[in-house]
N, C-alpha and C positions, 0 to 999 in steps of 0.2 A: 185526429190530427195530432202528429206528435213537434213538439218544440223545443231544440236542442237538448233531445232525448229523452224528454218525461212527459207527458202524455197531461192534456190541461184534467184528465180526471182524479188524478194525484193531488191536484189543491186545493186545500181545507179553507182559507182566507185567512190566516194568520196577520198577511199585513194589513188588511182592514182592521182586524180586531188592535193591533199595535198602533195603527193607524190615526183611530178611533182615542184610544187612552193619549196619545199626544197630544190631540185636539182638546180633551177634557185637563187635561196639566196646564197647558196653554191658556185656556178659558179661565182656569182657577186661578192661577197667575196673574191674568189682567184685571180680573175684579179685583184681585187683594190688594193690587196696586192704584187701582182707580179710589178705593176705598182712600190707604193710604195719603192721596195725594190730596183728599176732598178733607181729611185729617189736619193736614199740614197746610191747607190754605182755611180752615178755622184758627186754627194756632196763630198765625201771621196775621189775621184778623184781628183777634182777643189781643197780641202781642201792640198792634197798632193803636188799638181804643184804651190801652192802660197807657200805650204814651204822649197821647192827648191827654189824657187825664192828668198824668204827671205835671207835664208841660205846664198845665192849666193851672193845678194846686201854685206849683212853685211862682206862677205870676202873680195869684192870692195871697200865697206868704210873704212876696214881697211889697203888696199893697199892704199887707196889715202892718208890717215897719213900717214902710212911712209913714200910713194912720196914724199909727200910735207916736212918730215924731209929732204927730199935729194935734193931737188932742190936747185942747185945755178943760182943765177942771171935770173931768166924765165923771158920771154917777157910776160905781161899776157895782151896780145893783142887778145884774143880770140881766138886763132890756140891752136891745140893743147889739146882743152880741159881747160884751164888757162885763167880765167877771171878777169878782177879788178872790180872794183867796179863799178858800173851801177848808173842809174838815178831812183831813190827810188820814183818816181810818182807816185801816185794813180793809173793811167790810163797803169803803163808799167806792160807786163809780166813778171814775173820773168823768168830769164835764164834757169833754168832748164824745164820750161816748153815750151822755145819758141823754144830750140835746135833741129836739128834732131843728136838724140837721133846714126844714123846707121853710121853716116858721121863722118868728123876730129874732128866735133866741140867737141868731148867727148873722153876720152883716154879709151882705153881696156885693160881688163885685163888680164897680161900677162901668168897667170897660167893656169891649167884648172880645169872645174868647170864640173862634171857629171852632166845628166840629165836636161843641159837647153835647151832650143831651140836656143839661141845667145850667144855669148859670152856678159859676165858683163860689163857693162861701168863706166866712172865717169868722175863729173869735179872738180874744184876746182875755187870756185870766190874766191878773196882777198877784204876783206870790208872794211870797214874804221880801222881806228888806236882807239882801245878803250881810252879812256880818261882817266881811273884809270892808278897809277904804278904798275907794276909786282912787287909782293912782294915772300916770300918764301910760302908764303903761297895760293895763287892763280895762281900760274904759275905752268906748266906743270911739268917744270925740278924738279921745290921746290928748286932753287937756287934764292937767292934774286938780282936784277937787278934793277936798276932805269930807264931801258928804258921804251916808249908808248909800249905794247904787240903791234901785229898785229895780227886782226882775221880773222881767212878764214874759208869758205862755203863748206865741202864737199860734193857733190850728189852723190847718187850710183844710179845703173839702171837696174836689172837684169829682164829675162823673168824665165818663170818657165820651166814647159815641154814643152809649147807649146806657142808660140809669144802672145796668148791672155792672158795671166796671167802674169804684169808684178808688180812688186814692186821699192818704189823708196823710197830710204833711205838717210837722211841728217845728219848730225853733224854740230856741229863747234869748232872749234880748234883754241884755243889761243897760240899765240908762243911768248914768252916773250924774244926768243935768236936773233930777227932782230932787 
């Protein structure tokens, strides 16, 4: 049988084997990209559980200011979350990273918070007495005082969704009214 001049014994299968290699491009192509996209919705996951956590800290940080407006006379003996001031060594860890973080040594937060895996923490050190005076202009209230302010250390501690994504938030907070 001949077909517009060349005779079907003439052909090798060239476009199968071409045929074949498209298919195997194609294939490899859509895994890399299924990979990819299984990538990119891990990422958008992690990316959502740290902003829960965030979220979360930063409502803690702002519970421990007003704690700390409302504390009268605290032991800041360590219990409780309430630290004084520490031995500023080169060689010491700072507090917020030597606590366990699950125990008395941090106060929880009394609200509730959706979406974390623990409830929020926080402490509170009290650091040294700053050396300037509290004027109206640098003090919290904007009431002028001649007393030393006193500055303290807020930490916050929250997990996200899940105990591996956790965030830790610090302030510090000048009180010009002790």
């Amino acid at each position: 049988m001949v077909r517009y001049g060349k005779s079907i014994q003439n052909e090798k299968g060239s476009v199968l084997i071409v045929g074949m290699l498209l298919m195997l491009v194609m294939a490899i192509m859509g895994i890399a990209s299924m990979q990819s996209t299984g990538l990119q919705e891990k990422m958008a996951g992690n990316q959502g559980s740290r902003e829960v956590a965030f979220q979360a800290a930063e409502i803690v940080l702002r519970e421990g200011e007003r704690d700390l407006d409302s504390l009268v006379n605290p032991d800041w003996d360590g219990t409780d979350g309430l630290y004084d001031e520490w031995d500023t060594d080169v060689t010491d860890v700072p507090i917020w990273e030597s606590i366990n973080w699950d125990d008395t040594d941090s106060r929880v937060f009394a609200g509730a918070v959706a979406g974390v895996a623990a409830a929020p923490r926080y402490i509170i050190e009290r650091l040294v007495r700053d050396s300037a005076e509290c004027t109206g202009n640098d003090s919290i209230e904007s009431n002028p005082l001649t007393s030393k302010p006193a500055v303290y250390r807020i930490t916050s501690r929250a997990t996200g969704r899940t105990n591996s994504t956790v965030v830790i938030l610090q302030t510090t907070f000048k009180d010009c009214g002790v």
